[in-house]
C-alpha positions in Angstrom: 35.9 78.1 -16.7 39.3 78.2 -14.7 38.1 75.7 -11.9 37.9 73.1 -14.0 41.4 72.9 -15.1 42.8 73.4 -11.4 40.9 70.4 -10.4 42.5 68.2 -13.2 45.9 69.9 -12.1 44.8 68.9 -8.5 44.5 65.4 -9.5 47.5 65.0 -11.8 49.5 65.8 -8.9 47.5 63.1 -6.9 47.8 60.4 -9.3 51.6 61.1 -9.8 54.0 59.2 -7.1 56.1 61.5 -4.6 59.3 61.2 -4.3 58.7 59.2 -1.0 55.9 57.0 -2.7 57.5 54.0 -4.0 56.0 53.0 -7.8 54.5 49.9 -8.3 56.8 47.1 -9.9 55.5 44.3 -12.2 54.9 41.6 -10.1 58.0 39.2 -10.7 59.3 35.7 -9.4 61.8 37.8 -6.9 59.0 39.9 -5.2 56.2 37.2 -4.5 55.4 35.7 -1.3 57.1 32.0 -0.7 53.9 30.5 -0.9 53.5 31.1 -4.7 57.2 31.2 -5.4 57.3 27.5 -5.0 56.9 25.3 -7.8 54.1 22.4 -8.0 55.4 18.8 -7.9 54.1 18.0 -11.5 56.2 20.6 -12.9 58.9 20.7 -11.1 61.4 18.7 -14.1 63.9 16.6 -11.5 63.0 13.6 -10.8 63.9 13.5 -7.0 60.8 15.9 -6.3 58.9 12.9 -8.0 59.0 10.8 -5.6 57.0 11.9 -2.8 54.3 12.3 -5.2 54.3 9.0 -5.9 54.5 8.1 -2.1 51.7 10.4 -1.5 49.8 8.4 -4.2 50.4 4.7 -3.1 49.4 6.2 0.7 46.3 7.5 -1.0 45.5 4.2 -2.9 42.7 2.1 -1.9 43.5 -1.5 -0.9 42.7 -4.0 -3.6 41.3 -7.7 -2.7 44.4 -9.1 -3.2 46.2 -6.9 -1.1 47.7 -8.2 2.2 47.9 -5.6 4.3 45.4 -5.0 6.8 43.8 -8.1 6.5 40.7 -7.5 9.7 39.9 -4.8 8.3 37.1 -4.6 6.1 37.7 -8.2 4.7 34.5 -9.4 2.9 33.2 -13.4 4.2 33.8 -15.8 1.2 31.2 -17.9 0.4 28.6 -17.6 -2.9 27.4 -14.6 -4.3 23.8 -14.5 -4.7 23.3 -11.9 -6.7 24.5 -13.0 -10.2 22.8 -16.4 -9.4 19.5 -15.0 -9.3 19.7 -12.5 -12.0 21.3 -16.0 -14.0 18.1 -17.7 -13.4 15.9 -14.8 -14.2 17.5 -14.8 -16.7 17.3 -18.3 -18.4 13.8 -19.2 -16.5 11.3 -17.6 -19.6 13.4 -19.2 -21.7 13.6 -23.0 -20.5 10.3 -22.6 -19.3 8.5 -24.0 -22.2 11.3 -26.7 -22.2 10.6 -27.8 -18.6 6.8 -28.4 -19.2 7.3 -30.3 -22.3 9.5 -32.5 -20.4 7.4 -32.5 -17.7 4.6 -33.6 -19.6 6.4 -36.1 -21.6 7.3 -38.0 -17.8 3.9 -37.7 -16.9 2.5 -40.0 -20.2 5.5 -42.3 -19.8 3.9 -42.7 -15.8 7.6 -41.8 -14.4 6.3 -38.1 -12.9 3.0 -37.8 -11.4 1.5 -34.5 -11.7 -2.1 -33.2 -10.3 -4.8 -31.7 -13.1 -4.8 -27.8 -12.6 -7.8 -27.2 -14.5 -9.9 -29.2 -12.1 -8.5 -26.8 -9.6 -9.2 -24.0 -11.5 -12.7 -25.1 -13.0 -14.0 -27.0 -9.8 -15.8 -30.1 -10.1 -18.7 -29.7 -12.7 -21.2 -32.0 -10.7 -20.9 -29.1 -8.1 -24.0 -26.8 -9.2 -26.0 -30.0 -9.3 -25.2 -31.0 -5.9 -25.7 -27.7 -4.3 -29.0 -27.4 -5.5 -29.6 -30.6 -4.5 -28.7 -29.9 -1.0 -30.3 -26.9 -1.0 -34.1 -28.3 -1.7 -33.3 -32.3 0.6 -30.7 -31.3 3.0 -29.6 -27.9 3.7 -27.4 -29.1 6.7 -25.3 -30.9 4.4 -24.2 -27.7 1.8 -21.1 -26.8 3.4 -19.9 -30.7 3.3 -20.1 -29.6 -0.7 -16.9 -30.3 -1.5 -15.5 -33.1 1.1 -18.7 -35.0 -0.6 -17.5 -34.7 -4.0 -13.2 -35.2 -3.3 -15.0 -38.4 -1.9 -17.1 -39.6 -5.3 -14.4 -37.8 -7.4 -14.8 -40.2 -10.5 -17.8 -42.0 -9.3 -20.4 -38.7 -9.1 -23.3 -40.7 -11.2 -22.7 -43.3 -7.9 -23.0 -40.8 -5.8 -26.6 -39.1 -7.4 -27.8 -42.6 -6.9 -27.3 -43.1 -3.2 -28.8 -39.3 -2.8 -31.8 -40.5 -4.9 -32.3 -43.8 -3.0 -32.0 -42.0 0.6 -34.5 -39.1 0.0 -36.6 -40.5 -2.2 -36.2 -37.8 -4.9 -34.1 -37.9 -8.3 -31.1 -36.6 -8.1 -31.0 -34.7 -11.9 -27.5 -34.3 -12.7 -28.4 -33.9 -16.5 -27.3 -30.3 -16.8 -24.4 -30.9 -15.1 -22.6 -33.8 -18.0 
């Protein structure tokens, strides 16, 4: 059992400063290094030390546009924007859409604006079928001059089964096709 309190004697005296050791002292504004003595700019209370943190500021800024200083360097070309001007119309197009083809149509029935029929484009010309068979039983040769045959006879497709009927003989039946 005796051990045991020498070694806690042994380091008591360890722990305790020697006469030569110096003790450690709070840390205060006279003992630290120059580096962290030194105030920061923003709380530094004169207003002299102010002023180079503005100047470092301003040297920071970015130019504006309006700025005149370095005027070659990264200057932007005038001229129009794009951008806004098609977002704009994207914009307003859905809208004025159904406008536009209203007035569109109206200028078409007053014979002013002349604009083709889609739905013939889309639909094709109904005396096709009839023609193609046609072709297809009296004159195979002809099938791929389908549609230059009927942009020819575009109005006048009765006219048209006529002079088929008179050439080969046959009747033309374009019946189905009305």
């Amino acid at each position: 059992g005796r051990r045991r309190p020498r070694q806690v004697a042994a380091n008591r005296r360890t722990l305790l400063p020697t006469p030569t050791q110096k003790t450690p002292q709070p840390r205060t504004r006279a003992n630290m290094p120059k580096k962290v003595q030194k105030t920061p700019d923003w709380l530094n209370p004169n207003a002299d030390a102010g002023q180079p943190v503005q100047q470092e500021q301003e040297q920071r800024r970015k130019p504006r546009r309006g700025d005149d200083e370095d005027e070659g360097v990264g200057k932007k070309q005038k001229g129009i924007r794009w951008g806004p001007l098609v977002l704009l119309v994207l914009i307003i197009m859905p809208a004025m859409l159904p406008t536009l083809l209203d007035v569109c149509g109206k200028l078409q029935t007053m014979g002013i604006l002349s604009i083709p029929d889609v739905s013939k484009w889309a639909n094709g010309n109904k005396y096709r079928p009839c023609l193609q068979d046609f072709y297809a039983d009296w004159a195979p040769e002809k099938l791929g001059q389908l549609d230059s045959t009927l942009a020819k006879y575009e109005g006048r497709e009765k006219q048209l089964f006529a002079t088929l009927g008179k050439k080969y003989g046959k009747k033309a039946s374009y019946a189905k096709c009305t």
